[in-house]
KOLMARVO-7495 format. One line per field, with one value per residue: residue number from 1; residue in three letters; z, x, y of N, C-alpha, C in turn. Coordinates in steps of 0.2 Angstrom, whole numbers. Example, Ala and Ser with C-alpha at 12.3 -4.5 7.8 and 13.67 -1.06 7.14 Angstrom:
<sites>
seq <- 1,2 .
type <- ala,ser .
nzz <- 39,35 .
nxx <- 66,64 .
nyy <- -28,-11 .
cazz <- 39,36 .
caxx <- 62,68 .
cayy <- -22,-5 .
czz <- 39,39 .
cxx <- 66,64 .
cyy <- -16,0 .
</sites>
This chain:
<sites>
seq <- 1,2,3,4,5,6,7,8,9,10,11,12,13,14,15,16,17,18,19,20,21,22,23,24,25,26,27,28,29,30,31,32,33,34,35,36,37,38,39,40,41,42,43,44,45,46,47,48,49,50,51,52,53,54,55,56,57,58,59,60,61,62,63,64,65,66,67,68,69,70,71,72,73,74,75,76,77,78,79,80,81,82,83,84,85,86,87,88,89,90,91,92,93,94,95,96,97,98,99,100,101,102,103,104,105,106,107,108,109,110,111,112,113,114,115,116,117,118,119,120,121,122,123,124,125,126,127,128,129,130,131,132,133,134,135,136,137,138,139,140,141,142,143,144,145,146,147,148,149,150,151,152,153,154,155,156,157,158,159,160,161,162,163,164,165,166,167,168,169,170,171,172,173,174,175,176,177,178,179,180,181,182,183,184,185,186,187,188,189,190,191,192,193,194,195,196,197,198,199,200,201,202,203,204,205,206,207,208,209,210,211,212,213,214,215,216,217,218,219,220,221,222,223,224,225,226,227,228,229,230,231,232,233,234,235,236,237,238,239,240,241,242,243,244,245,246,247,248,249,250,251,252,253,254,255,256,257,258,259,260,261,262,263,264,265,266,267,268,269,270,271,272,273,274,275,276,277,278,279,280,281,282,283,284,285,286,287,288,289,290,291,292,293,294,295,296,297,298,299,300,301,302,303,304,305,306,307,308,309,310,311,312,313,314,315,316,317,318,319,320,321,322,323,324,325,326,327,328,329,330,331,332,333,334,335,336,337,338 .
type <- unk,unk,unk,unk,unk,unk,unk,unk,unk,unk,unk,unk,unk,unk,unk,unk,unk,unk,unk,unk,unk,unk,unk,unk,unk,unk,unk,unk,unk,unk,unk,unk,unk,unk,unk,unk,unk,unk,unk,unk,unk,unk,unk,unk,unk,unk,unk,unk,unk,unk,unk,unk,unk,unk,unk,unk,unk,unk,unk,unk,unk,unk,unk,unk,unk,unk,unk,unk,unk,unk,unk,unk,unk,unk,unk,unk,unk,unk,unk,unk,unk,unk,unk,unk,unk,unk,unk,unk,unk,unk,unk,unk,unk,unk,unk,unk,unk,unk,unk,unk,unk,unk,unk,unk,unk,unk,unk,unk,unk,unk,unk,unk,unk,unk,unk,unk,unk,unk,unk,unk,unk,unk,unk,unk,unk,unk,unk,unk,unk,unk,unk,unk,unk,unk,unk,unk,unk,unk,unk,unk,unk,unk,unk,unk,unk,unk,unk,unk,unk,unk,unk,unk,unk,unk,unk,unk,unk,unk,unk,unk,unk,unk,unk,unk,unk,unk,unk,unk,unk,unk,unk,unk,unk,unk,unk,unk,unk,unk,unk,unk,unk,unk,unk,unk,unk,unk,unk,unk,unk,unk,unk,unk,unk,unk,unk,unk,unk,unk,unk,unk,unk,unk,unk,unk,unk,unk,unk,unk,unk,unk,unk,unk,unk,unk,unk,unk,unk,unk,unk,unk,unk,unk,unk,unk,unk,unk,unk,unk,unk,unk,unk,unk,unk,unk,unk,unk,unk,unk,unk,unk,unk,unk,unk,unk,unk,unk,unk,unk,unk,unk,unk,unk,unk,unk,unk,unk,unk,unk,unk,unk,unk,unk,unk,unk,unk,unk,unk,unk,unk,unk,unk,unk,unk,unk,unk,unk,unk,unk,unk,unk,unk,unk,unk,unk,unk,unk,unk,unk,unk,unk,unk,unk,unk,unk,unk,unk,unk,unk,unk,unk,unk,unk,unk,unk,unk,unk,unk,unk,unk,unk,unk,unk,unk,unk,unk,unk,unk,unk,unk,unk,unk,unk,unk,unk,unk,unk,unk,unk,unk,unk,unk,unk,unk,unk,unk,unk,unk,unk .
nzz <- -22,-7,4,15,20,28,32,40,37,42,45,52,53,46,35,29,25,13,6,0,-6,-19,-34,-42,-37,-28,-37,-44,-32,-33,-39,-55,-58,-70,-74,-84,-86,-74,-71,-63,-53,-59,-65,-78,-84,-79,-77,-77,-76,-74,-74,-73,-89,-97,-99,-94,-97,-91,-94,-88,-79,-63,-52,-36,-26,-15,0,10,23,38,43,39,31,14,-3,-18,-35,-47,-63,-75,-91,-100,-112,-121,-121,-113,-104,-85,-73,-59,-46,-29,-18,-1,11,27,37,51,66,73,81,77,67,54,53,40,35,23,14,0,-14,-25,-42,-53,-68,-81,-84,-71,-63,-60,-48,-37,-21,-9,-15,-21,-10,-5,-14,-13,-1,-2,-13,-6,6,-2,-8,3,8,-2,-1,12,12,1,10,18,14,10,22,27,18,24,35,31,23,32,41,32,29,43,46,34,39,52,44,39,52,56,46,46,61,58,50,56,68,62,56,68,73,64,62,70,62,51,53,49,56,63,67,77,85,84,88,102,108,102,113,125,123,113,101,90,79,85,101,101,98,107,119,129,124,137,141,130,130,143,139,137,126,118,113,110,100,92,98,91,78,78,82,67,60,63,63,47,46,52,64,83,95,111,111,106,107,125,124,116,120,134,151,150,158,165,162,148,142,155,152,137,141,152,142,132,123,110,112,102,86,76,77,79,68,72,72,65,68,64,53,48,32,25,24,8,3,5,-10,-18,-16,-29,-31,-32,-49,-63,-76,-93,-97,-83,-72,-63,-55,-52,-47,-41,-31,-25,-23,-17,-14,-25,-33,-30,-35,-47,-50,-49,-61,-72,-70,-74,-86,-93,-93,-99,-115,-114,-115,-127,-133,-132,-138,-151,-154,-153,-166,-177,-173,-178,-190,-197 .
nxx <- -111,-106,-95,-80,-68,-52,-41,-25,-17,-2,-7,-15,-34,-41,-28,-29,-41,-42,-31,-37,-45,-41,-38,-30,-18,-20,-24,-12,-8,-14,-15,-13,-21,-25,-28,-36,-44,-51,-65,-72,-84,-81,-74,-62,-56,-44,-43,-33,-34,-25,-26,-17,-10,-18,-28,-38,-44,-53,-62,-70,-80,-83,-89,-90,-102,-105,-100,-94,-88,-86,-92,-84,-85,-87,-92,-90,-93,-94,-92,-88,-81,-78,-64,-62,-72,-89,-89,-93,-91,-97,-96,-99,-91,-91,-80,-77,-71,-63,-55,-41,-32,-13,-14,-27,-40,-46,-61,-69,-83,-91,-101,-102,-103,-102,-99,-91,-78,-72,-82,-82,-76,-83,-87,-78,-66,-66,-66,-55,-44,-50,-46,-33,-29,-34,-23,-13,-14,-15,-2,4,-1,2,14,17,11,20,31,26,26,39,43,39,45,56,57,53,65,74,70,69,84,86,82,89,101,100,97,108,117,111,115,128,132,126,137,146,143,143,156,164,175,173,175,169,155,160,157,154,172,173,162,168,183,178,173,183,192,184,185,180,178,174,158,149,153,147,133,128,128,118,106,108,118,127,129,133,147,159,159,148,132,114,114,122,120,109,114,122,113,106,116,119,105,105,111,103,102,100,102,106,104,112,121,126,137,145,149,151,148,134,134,147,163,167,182,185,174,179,189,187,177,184,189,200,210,210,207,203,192,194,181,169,167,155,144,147,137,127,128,110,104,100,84,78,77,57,50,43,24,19,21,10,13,9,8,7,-4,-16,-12,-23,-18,-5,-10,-21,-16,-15,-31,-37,-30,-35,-49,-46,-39,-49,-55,-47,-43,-56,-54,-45,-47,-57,-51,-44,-51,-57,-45,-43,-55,-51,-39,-46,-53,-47,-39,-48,-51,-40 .
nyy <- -250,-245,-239,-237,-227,-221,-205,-198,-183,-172,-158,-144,-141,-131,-129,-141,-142,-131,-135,-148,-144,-139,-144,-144,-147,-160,-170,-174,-183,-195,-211,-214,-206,-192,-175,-165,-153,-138,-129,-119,-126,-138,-152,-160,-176,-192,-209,-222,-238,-254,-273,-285,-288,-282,-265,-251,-238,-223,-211,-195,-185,-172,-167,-152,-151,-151,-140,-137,-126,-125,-134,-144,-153,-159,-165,-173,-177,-189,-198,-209,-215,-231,-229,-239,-244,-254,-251,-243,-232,-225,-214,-206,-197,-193,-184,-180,-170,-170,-161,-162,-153,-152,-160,-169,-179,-189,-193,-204,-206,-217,-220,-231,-237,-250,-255,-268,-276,-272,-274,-287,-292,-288,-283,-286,-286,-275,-264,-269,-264,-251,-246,-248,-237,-226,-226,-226,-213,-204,-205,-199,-187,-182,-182,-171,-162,-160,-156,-145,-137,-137,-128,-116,-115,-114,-100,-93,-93,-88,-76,-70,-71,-60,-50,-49,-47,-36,-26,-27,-18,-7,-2,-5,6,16,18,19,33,40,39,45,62,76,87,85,89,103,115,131,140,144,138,126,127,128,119,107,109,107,94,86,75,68,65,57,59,71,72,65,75,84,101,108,104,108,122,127,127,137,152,145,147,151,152,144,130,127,131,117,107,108,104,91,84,84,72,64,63,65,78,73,59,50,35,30,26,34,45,43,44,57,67,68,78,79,73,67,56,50,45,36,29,24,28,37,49,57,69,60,46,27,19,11,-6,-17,-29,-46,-52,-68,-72,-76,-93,-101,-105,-122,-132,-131,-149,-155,-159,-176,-184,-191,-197,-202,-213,-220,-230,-238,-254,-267,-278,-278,-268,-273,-285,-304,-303,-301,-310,-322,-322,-319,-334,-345,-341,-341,-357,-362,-357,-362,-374,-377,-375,-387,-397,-394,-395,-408,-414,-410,-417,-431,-433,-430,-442,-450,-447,-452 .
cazz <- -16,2,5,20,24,32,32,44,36,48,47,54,48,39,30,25,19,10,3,-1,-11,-23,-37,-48,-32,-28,-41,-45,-28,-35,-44,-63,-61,-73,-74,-90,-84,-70,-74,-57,-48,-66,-67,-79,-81,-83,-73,-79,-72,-76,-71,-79,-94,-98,-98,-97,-96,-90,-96,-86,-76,-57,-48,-31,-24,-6,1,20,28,45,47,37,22,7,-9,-26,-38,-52,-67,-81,-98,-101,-119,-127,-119,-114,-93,-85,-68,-55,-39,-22,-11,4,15,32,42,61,70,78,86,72,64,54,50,35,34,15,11,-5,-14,-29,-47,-59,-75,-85,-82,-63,-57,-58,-43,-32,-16,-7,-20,-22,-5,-4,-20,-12,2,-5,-17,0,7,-6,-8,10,10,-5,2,18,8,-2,15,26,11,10,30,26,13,25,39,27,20,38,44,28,30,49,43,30,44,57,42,38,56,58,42,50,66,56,47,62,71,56,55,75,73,61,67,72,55,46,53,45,60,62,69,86,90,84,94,109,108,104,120,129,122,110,93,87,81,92,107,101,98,116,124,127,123,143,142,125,133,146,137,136,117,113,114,110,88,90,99,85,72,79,80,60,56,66,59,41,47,54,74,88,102,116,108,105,113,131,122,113,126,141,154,147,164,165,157,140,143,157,149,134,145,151,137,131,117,109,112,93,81,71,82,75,67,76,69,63,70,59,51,45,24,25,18,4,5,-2,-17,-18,-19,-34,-29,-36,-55,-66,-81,-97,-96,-76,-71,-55,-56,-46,-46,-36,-26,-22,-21,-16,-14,-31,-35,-26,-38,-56,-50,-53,-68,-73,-70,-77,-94,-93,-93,-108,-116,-113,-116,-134,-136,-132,-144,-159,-154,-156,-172,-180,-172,-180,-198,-198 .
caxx <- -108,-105,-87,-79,-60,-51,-33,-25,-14,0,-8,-23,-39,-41,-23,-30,-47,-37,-28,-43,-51,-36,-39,-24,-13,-22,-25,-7,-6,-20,-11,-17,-26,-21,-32,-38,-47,-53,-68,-75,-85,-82,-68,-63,-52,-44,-39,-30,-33,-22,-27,-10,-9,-27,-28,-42,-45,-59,-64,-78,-81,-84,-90,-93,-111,-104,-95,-95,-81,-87,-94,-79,-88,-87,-97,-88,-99,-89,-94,-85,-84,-70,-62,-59,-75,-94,-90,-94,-90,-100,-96,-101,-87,-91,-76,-78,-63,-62,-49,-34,-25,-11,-18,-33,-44,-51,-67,-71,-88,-91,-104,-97,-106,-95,-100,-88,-74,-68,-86,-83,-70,-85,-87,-74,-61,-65,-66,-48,-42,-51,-43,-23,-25,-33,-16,-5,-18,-14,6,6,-4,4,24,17,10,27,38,25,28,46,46,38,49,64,56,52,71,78,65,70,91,89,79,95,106,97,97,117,119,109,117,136,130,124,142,152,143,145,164,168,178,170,177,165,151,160,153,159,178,173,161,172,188,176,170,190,195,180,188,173,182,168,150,144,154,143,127,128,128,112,109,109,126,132,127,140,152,161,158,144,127,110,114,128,117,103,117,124,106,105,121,116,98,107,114,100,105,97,106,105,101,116,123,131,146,149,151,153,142,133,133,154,167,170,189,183,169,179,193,180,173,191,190,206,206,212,202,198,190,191,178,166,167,153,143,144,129,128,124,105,105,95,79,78,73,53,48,36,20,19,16,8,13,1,9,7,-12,-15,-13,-25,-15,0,-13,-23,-12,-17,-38,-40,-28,-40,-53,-43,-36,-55,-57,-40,-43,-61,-53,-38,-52,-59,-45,-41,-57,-59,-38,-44,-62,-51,-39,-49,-57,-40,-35,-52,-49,-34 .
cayy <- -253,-240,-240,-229,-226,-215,-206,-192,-177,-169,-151,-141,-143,-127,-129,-146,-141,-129,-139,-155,-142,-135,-150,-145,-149,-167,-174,-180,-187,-199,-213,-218,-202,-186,-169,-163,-145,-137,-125,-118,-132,-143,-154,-167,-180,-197,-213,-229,-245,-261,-279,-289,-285,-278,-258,-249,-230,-222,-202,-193,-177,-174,-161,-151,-152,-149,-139,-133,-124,-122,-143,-149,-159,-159,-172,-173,-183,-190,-203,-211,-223,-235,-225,-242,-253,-251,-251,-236,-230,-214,-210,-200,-197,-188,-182,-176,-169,-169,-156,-164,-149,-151,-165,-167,-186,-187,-197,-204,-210,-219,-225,-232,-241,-249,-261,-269,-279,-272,-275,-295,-294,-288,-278,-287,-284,-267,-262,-268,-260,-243,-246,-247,-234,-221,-225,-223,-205,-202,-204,-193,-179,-180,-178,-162,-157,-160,-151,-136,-132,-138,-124,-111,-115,-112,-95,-89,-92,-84,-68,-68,-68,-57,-45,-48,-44,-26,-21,-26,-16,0,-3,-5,14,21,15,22,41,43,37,52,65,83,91,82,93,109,120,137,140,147,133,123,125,128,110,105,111,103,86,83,76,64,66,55,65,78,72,61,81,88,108,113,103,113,130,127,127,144,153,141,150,147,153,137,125,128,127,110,105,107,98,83,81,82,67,60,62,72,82,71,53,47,29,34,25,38,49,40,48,63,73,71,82,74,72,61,51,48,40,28,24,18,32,40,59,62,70,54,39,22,20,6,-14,-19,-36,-48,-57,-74,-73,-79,-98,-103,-112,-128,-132,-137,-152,-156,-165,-182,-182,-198,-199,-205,-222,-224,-234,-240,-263,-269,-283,-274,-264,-277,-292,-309,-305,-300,-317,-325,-321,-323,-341,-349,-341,-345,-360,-364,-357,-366,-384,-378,-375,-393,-401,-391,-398,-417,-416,-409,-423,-438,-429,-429,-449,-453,-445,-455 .
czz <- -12,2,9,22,26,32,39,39,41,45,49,49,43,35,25,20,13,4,-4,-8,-19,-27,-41,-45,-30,-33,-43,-40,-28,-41,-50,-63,-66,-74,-82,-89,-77,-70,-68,-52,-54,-67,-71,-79,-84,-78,-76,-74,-76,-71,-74,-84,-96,-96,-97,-92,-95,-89,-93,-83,-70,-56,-41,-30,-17,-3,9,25,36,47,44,31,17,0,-17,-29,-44,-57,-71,-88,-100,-112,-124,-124,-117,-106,-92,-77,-65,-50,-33,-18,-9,10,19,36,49,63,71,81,78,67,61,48,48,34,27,16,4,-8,-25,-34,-52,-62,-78,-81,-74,-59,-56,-52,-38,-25,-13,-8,-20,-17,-2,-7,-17,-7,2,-7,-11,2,3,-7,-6,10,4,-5,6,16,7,4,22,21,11,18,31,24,16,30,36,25,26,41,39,29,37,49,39,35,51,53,39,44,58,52,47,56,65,55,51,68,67,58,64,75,69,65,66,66,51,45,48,50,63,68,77,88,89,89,100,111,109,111,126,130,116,103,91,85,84,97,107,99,104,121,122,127,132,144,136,128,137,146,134,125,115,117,110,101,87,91,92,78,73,78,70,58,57,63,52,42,50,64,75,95,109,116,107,109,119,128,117,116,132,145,153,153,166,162,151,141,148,153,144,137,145,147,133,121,117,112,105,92,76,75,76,73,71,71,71,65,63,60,48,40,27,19,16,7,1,-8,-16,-21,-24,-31,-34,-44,-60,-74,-88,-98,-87,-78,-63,-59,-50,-45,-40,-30,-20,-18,-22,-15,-20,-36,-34,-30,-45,-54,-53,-59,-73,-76,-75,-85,-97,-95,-100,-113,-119,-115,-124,-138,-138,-137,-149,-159,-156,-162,-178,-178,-177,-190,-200,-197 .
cxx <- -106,-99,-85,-70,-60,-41,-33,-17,-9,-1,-15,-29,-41,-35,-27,-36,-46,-34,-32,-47,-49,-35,-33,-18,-15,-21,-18,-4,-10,-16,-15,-22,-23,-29,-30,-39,-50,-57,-74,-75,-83,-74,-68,-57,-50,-41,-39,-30,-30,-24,-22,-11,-13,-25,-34,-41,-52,-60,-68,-73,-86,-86,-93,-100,-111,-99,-95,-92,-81,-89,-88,-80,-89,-87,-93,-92,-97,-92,-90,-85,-76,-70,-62,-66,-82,-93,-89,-92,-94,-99,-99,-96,-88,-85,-77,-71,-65,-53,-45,-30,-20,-10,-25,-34,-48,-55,-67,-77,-91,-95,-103,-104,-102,-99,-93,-80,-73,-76,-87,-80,-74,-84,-80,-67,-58,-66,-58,-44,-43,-45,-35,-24,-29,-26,-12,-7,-12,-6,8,6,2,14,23,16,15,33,34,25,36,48,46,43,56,64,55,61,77,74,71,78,92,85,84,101,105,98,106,119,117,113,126,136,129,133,145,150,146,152,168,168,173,170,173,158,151,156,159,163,176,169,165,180,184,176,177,192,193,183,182,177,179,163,146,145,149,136,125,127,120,113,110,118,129,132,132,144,154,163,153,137,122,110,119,125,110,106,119,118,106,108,120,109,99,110,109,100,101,101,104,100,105,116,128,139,150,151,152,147,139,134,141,157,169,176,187,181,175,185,190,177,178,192,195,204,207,207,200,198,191,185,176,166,160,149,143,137,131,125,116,106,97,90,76,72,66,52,42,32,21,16,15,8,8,1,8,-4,-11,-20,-15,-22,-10,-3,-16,-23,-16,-25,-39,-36,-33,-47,-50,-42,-42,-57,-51,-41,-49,-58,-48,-41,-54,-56,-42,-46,-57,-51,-40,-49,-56,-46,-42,-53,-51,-38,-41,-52,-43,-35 .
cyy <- -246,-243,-233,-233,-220,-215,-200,-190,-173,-160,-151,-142,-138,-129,-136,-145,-137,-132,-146,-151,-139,-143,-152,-151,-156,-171,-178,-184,-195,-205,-215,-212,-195,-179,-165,-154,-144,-129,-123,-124,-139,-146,-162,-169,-186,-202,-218,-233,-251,-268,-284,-285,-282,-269,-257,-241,-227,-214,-201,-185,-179,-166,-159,-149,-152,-147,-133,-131,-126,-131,-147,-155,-155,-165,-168,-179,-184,-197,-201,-217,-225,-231,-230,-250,-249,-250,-243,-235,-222,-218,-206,-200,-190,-189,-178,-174,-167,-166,-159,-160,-151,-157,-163,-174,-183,-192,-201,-210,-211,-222,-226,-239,-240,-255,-261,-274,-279,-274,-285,-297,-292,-285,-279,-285,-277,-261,-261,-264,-250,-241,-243,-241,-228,-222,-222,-214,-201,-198,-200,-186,-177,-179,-171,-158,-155,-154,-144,-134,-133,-130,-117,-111,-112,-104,-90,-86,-87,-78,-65,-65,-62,-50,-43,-44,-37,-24,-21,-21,-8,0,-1,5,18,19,21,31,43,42,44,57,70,87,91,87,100,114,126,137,141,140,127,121,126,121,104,104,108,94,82,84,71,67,63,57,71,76,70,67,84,96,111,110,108,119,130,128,135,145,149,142,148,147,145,133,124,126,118,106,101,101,93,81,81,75,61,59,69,73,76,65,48,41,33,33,29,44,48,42,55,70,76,74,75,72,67,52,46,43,36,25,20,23,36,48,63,63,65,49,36,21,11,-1,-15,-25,-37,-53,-60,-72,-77,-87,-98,-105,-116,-130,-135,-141,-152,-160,-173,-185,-187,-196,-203,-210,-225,-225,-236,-248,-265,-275,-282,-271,-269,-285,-298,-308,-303,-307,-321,-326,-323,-331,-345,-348,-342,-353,-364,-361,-361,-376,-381,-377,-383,-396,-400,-395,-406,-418,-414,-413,-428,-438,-431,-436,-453,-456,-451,-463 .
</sites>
């Protein structure tokens, strides 16, 4: 029998075919079905069916025989044999996927041959039966596929944190060295008090001056500017790089600037506060896909409700007469004897 549903996925068509193709990851959102191996194109397996109480299991192996990135189809061809009976079940499902922008409808074409017990309930039956259990498919797909954009959103936003909390750390580091006093450099006494005198009692007052502004400065020639130079590049700073805020306007006298800028004139500056950063939060735990147990089967009784009622209730019924016919003859057999 030809059977065609259809579901839609909320991602892109690639993530979905992606997705469609990674069997380990499907397969438990398939109910009553479990995976055994997956050996390139070579996958086997197992799915339970219940009708009330009746079990049956059904062993085989499936395989791809199409698979077309660029047209979005893709043919899996699967058969199998009831473990505990002689019913056999094969397959063709072809699935085509159509784009949606950030959706993506999945086609399913199905041509389906089954013996043994499930094939008395008939096209109808089992058209509804396919039907439920693509839904249930669908809504299990479509969970695993909302927690893995779930998961990337959460891994993107803690990346992004723990990328705002490195540059306020570099930023707090580069705060703190330009905040130490002038001493720290250790440069020699003459340029040293020259620089004092100017008003320059920080290292970032002193890297914020360029060398035609150090040259200016009486006693501080081009063997001092070349020294200052070094000391600053051990430190990672270049003469005339600095934030203005550490020297206010570089074209001013320092004694000004540093007024303006709202800095002491001691030899040790507060050292600059830090931004804070929020801790990066976790990212929630993943969800696990949906996973079937060796006791879970898929009841076509549950699934397919009242039309597969529809079909037990005559048989039901016509055994339930003979039953009664065979109770009335061994009746009157037994009133006879007597």
């Amino acid at each position: 029998m030809d059977l065609e549903h259809s579901f839609t996925v909320p991602v892109p068509r690639d993530r979905a075919w992606e997705v469609l193709l990674d069997v380990e990851r499907v397969a438990p959102c398939m109910p009553g079905a479990t995976l055994d191996s997956v050996d390139g194109n070579a996958i086997t397996g197992k799915i339970k069916v219940k009708v009330g109480p009746i079990a049956m299991t059904y062993a085989g192996t499936a395989r791809f025989t199409e698979r077309d990135a660029e047209a979005g189809v893709v043919t899996l061809e699967a058969s199998g044999k009831e473990t505990r009976g002689a019913g056999t079940a094969s397959a063709s499902v072809r699935s085509v996927l159509e784009d949606r922008g950030s959706q993506t409808h999945v086609t399913v074409y199905t041509t389906l041959n089954v013996t043994g017990k499930p094939a008395q309930f008939g096209r109808g039956v089992m058209a509804e039966v396919g039907g439920r259990l693509i839904g249930i498919f669908a809504a299990n797909l479509a969970e695993m596929l909302t927690a893995d954009q779930a998961d990337s959103a959460a891994e993107a936003d803690a990346a992004g944190q723990a990328d705002a909390a490195a540059e306020a750390d570099a930023a707090a580091e580069a705060a703190d060295e330009l905040a130490l006093p002038l001493e720290e450099l250790r440069l020699p006494l003459r340029s040293y008090n020259s620089l004092r005198r100017e008003g320059v009692h920080t290292v970032g007052e002193l890297a914020a001056r360029t060398p035609q502004q150090l040259l200016a400065i009486e006693n501080i020639g081009p063997a001092s500017v070349e020294e200052i130079r070094l000391r600053l590049a051990e430190r990672g700073l270049v003469l005339g790089e600095a934030p203005a805020s550490a020297n206010g306007s570089s074209g001013a006298p320092s004694s000004v600037s540093t007024a303006a800028a709202g800095t002491p004139s001691s030899s040790t500056a507060p050292p600059a506060s830090a931004p804070s950063a929020a801790p990066p939060r976790p990212a929630p735990p993943r969800p696990a896909p949906p996973r079937q147990s060796d006791d879970d089967a898929i009841n076509l009784i549950s699934v397919a409700g009242m039309p597969l009622l529809k079909r037990a209730v005559p048989a039901l019924a016509g055994l339930i007469a003979v039953v009664l016919v065979v109770l009335r003859i061994r009746h009157r057999r037994r009133h006879r004897h007597s």
